[in-house]
C-alpha positions as CSV (number, residue, x, y, z in Angstrom):
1,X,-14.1,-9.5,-32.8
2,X,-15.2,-9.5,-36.1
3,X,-14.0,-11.6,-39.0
4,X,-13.3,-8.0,-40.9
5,X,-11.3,-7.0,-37.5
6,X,-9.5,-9.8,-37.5
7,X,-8.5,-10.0,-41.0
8,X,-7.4,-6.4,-40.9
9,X,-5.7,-7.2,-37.8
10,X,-4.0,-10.0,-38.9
11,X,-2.7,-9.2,-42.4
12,X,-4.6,-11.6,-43.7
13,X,-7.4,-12.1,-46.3
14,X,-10.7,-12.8,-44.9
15,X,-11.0,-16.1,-46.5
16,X,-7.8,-17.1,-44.9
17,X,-8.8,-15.8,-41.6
18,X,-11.8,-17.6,-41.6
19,X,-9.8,-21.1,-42.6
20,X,-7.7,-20.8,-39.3
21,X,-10.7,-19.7,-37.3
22,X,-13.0,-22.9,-38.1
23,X,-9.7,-24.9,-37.4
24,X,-9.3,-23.0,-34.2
25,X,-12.9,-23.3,-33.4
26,X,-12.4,-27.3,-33.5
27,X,-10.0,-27.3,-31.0
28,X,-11.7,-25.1,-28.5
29,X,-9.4,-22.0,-29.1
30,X,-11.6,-19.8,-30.3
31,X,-15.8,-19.6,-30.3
32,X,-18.0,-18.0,-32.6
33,X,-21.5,-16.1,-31.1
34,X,-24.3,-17.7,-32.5
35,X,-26.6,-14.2,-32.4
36,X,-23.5,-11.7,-33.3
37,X,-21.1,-13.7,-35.2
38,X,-18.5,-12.3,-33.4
39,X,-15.4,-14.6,-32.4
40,X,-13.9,-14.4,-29.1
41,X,-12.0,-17.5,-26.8
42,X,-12.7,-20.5,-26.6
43,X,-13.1,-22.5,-23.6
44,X,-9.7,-24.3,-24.6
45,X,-8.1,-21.0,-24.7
46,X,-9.2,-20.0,-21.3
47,X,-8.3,-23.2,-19.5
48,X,-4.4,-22.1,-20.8
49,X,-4.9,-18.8,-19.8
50,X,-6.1,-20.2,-15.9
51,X,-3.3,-23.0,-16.3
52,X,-1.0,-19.9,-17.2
53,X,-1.9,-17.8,-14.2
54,X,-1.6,-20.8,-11.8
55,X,1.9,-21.7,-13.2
56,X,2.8,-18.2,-12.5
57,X,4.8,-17.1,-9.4
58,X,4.2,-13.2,-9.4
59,X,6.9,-12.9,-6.6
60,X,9.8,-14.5,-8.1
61,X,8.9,-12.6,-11.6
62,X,9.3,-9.2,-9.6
63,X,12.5,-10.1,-7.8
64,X,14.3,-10.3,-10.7
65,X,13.9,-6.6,-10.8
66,X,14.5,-5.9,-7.3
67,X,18.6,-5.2,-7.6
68,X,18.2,-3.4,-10.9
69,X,15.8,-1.3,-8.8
70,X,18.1,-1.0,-6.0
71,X,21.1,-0.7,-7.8
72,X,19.5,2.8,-9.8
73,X,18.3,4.3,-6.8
74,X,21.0,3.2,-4.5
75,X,18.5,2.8,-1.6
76,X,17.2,-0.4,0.0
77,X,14.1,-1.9,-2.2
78,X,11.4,-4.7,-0.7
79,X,8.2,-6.6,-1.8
80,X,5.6,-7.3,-0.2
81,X,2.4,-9.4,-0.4
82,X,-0.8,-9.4,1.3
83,X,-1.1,-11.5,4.2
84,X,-3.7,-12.9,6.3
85,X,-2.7,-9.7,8.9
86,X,-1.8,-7.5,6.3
87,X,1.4,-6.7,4.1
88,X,4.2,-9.1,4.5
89,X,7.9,-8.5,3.5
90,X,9.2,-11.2,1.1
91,X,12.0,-9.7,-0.4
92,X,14.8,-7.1,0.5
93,X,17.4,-6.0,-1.1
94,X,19.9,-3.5,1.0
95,X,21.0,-0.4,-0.5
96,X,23.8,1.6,-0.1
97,X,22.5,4.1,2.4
98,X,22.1,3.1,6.1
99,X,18.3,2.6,7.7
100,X,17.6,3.6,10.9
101,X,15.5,0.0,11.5
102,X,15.9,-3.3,10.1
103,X,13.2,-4.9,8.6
104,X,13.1,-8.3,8.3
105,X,11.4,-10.9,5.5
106,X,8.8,-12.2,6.9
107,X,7.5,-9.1,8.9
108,X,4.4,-7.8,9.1
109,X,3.8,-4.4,8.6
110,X,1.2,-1.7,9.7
111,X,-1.2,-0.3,7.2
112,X,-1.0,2.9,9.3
113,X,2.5,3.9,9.4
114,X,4.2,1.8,6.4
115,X,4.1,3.2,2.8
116,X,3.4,-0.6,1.9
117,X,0.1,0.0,4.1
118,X,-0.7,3.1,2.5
119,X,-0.9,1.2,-0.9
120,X,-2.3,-1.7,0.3
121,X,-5.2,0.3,1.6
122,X,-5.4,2.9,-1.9
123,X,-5.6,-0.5,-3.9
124,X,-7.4,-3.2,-1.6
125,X,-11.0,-3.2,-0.9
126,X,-12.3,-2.3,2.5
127,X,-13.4,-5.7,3.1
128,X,-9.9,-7.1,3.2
129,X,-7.9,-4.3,4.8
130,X,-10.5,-3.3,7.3
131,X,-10.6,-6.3,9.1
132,X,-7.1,-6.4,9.5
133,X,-6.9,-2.8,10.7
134,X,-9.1,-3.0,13.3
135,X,-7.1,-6.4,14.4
136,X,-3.5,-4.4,14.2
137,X,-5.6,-1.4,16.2
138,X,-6.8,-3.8,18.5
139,X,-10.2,-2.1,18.3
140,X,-13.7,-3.6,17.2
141,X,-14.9,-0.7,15.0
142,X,-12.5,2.2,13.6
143,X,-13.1,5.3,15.7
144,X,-14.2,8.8,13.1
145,X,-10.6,10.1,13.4
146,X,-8.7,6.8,12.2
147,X,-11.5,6.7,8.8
148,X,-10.4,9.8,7.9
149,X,-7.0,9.0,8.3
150,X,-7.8,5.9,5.9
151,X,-9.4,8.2,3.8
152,X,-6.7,10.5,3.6
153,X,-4.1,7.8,2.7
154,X,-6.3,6.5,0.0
155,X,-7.0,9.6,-1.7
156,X,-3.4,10.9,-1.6
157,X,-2.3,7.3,-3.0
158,X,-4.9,7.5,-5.7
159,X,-4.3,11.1,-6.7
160,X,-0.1,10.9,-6.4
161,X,0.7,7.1,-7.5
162,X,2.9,7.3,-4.7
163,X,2.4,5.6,-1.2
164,X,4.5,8.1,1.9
165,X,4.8,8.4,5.6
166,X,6.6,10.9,7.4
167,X,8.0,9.2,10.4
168,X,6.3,5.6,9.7
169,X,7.8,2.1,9.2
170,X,8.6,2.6,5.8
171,X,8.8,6.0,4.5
172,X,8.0,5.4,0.5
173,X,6.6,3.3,-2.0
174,X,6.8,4.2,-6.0
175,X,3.9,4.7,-8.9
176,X,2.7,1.3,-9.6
177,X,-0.2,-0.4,-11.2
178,X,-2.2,-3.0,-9.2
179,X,-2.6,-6.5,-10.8
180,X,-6.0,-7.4,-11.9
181,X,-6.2,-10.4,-10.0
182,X,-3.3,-11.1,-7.7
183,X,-2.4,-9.5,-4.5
184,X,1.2,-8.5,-4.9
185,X,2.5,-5.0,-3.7
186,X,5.1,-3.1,-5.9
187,X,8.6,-3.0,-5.7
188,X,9.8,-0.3,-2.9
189,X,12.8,1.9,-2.6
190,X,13.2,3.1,1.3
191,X,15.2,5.7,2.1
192,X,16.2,7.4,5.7
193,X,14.9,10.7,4.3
């Protein structure tokens, strides 16, 4: 940024901006470009961003939300993560309406017939899911019929925001956004319907 942009964006008179920036700058919390002038962070700012990130537990942040989420939609909600063979349960919360199957914390679940697989594949890259498909397929390379089931399941994920099976494991997973870096699936309200 600019020293104008971040006067204007700070309230403040460029002079005064500039006082805190050269006292920022010592520190390591901001750094100037020598050829454009422009200030951006410092490499003190970025080791408490990384320090921030690694202090962060993503799953425990998003549990908190889990009975609020249950308790609006009445129906059972779970999170899961990506595992070393694919998405893993780590939190449920029951609802009030009765599943037909009981799915455990710690389960696995298939890419192929879960809504948490669905997303998983829209929002993973091939390199991570496609190993693990063919290992849950038991097959060493993914037949034509099964990529355009993939394919399917990606582009209806990416078009609708929404992650479904019709007689899978799980049958739905809301809209959500994928983190930039981490590999934690949304929140998910199931429902026998």
């Amino acid at each position: 940024m600019t020293l104008t942009q971040i006067s204007a964006a700070s309230g403040m008179q460029p002079s005064k901006a500039h006082r805190y920036l050269v006292s920022l700058a010592r520190v390591g919390l901001v750094a100037q470009s020598p050829s454009s002038g422009r200030y951006d962070m410092g490499p003190a700012m970025r080791r408490l961003g990384v320090e921030s990130l690694r202090r962060m537990d993503e799953v425990a942040l998003v549990s908190e939300h889990l009975p609020g989420l249950r308790d609006s939609t009445s129906h059972a909600v779970n999170l899961s993560v990506w595992g070393d063979r694919g998405p893993v349960v780590v939190r449920w919360e029951y609802g009030a309406h009765a599943l037909p199957i009981t799915v455990r914390v710690g389960a696995t679940m298939p890419l192929l017939t879960s809504a948490m697989g669905g997303a998983f594949l829209a929002h993973l890259p091939e390199q991570l899911t496609g190993p693990v498909l063919r290992g849950q397929l038991e097959v060493e390379e993914l037949d034509a019929a099964t990529r355009d089931r993939v394919d399917r399941i990606r582009t209806g994920v990416l078009r609708d925001g929404v992650a479904s099976t019709v007689g899978g494991v799980i049958p739905a997973s809301p809209r959500w956004r994928p983190p930039s870096s981490r590999r934690v699936s949304p929140s998910r309200s199931s429902s026998p319907w």
